[in-house]
C-alpha positions as CSV (number, residue, x, y, z in Angstrom):
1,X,0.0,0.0,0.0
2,X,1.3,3.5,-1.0
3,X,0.6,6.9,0.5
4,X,-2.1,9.0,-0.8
5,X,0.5,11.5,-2.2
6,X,2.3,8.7,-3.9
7,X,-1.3,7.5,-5.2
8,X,-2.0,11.0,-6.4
9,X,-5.0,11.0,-4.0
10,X,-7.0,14.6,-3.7
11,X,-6.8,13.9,-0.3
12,X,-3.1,14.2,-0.3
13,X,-3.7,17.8,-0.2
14,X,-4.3,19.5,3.4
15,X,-6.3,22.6,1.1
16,X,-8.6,19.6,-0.5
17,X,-9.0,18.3,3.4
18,X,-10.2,21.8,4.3
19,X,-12.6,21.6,1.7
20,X,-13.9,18.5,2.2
21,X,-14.4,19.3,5.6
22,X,-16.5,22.6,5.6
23,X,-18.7,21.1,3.1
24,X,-21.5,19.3,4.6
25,X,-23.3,16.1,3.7
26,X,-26.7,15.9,2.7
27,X,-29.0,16.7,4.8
28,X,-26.8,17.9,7.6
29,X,-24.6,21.0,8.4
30,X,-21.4,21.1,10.3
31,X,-20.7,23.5,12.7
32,X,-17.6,24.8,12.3
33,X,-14.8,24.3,15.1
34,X,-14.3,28.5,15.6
35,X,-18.2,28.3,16.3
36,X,-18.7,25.2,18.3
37,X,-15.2,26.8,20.9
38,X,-17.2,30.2,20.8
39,X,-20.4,28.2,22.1
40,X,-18.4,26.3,24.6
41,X,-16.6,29.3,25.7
42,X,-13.4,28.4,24.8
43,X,-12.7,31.0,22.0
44,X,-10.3,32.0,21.5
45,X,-8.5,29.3,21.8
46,X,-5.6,28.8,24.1
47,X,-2.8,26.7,25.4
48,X,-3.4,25.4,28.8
49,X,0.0,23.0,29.2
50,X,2.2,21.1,27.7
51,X,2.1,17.5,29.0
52,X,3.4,15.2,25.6
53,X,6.3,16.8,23.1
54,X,5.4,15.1,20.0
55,X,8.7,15.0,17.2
56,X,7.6,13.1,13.8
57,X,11.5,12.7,12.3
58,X,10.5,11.7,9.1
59,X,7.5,10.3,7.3
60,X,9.1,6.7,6.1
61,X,6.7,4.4,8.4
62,X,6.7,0.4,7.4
63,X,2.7,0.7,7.1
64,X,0.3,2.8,4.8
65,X,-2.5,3.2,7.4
66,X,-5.6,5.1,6.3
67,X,-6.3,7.1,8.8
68,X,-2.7,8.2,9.4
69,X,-2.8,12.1,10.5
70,X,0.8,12.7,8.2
71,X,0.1,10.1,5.3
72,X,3.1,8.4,6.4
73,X,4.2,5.2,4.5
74,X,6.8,3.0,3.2
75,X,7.3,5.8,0.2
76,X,7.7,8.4,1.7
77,X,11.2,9.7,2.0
78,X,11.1,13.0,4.0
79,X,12.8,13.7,7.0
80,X,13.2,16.0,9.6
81,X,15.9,18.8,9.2
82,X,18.8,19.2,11.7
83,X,17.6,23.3,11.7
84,X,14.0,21.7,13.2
85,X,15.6,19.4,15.1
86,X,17.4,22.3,16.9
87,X,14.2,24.1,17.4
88,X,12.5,21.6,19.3
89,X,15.6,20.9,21.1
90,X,15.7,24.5,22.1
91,X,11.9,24.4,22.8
92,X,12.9,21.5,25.3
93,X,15.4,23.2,27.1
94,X,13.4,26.2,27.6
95,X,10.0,24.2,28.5
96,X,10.9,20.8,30.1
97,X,7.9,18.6,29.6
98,X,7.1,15.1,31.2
99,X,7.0,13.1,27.7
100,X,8.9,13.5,24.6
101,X,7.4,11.3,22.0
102,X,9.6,10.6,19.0
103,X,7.5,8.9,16.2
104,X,8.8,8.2,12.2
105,X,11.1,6.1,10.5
106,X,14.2,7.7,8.9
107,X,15.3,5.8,5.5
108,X,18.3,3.7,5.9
């Protein structure tokens, strides 16, 4: 199984996402997130905490999964820079956070 960028999918576009998103399906109208926070009362929207540092280092996985949030795959080749990696390294030492959770696959 491929990635849907290798496979050409629309989907492989995040502005395609956004539109399949705001439209709505028959019959039924999707509030949209802005507007469901502002009913909640939590908009704007802001950071409470940091509790999980998340770093994706590349997008090479072994599996194609479908509902993977990155598309990740065995075809994908991109990686993490070294200038990002010192960013989150930075980020680290100036916010020290319970879990740092290193995900992706970097091609061998």
């Amino acid at each position: 199984m491929k990635s849907l960028q290798a496979n050409r999918h629309t989907l492989a576009s995040a502005t395609q996402q956004l539109q399949v998103l705001e439209e709505s399906p028959k019959g039924k109208r999707f509030i949209p997130f802005r507007d469901k926070l502002d009913v909640v009362g939590f908009f704007p929207l802001r950071p409470t905490g940091i509790d999980i540092f998340q770093v994706n280092v590349g997008k090479m996985c072994n599996q194609a999964c479908k509902h993977c949030h990155v598309d990740a795959a065995p075809d994908r080749k991109e990686i993490m820079t070294r200038e990002t990696m010192e960013q989150c390294l930075s980020v680290l030492s100036q916010y020290p956070v319970a879990t740092v959770d290193i995900t992706g696959e970097l091609p061998r």
